[in-house]
N, C-alpha and C positions, 0 to 999 in steps of 0.2 A: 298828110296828117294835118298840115298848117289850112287847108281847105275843109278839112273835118270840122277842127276846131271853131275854125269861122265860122261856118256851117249853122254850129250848134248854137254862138255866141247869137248871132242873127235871128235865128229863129227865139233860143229863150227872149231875147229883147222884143222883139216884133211880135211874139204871144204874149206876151206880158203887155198887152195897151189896153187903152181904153178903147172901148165898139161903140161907135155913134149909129142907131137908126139901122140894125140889126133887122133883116128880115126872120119869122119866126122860126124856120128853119135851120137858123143858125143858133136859136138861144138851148139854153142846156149845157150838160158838162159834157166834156170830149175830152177824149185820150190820143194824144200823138201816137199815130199807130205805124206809120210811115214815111220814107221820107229819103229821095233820091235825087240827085244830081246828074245832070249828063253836061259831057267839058266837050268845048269844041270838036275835036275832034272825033266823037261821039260815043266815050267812052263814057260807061252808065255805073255811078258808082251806090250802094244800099248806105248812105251815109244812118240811117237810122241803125241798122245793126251795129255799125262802128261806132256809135253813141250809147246806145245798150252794151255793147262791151268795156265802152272805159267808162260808162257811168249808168251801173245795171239800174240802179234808182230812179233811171228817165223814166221807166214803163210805169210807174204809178203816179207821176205828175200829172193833173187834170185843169183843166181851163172849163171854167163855167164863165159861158156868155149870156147877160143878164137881158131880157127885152130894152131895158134904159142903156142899152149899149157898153156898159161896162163889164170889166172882165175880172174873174179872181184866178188866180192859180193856185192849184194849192201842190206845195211841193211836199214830197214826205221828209222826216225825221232826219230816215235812213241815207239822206245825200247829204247829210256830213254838214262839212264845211260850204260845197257847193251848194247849201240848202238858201245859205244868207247871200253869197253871188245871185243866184236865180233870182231869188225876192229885190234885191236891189236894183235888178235891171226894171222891177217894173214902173221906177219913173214918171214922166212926163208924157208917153206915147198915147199916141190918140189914131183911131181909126174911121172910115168912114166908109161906108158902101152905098154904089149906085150900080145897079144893075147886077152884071154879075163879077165888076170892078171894087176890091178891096182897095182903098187906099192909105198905108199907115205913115205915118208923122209923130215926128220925135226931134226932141234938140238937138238928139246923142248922136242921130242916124238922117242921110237924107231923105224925102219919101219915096216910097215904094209902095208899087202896085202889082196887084196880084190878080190875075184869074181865078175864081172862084167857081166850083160846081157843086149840086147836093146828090146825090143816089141814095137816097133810102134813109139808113142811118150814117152816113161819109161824106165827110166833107173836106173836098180838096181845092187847095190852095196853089196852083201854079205861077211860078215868079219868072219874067224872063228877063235875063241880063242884059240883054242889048236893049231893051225898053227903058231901062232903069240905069242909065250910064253912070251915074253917081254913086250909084252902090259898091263897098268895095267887094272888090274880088280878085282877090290873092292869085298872083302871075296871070290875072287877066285868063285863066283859061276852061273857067264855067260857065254854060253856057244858060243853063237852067235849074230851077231846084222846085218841086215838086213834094207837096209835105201832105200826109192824108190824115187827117184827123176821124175815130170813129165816135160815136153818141152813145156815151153811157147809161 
């Protein structure tokens, strides 16, 4: 659960940046559609439904990426108290892309770089832990995390 949370914690922060120099592909609103983890030992967990279950309010969360690289989210109403958590993380975080390399930076967090692909209307995000040794990661035993965003 304590990997869930994190999970979640990392991802709301790390969506919630600024996009520098967005290819067009990526601008428009998108909905976290998915979102899995696989821990060393290669157990693959759907971290996105165990986010949907303790906080059914994630499925209407949207992230619009602007051309000028910036990003809004908009979180709804209906998550409560976690509506003002969510909005808070989005901070100081600043993003950048070369190639098919995300790279996001923040005061809060160290940077991290992400794999990026587009198909159609989806856009995924691949993070891998051993690349990114400063990231934290609860008993050390995730190996990657994998988040798909789809184009609304």
């Amino acid at each position: 659960m304590k990997s869930i949370l994190f999970s979640l914690l990392l991802v709301l922060s790390l969506n919630n940046t600024v996009l520098a120099q967005l290819p067009s592909s990526a601008t428009g609103t998108w909905k976290r559609t998915g979102m899995t983890s696989v821990d060393n030992d290669g157990t693959i967990s759907d971290d996105h439904a165990a986010i949907l279950k303790a906080m059914p309010c994630s499925k209407n969360i949207m992230y619009t990426f602007n051309a000028d690289g910036s990003i809004l989210t908009g979180v709804p109403d209906e998550c409560g108290a976690m509506k003002k958590t969510i909005e808070s993380m989005n901070g100081d975080g600043k993003c950048s892309m070369s190639g098919n390399k995300l790279t996001v930076t923040s005061s809060k967090l160290p940077p991290a770089v992400y794999d990026v692909q587009f198909k159609g209307n989806t856009m995924i995000w691949y993070f891998d832990y051993t690349k990114n040794p400063k990231t934290l990661n609860p008993g050390g035993k995730t190996k990657s995390l994998t988040l798909v965003y789809t184009k609304i």
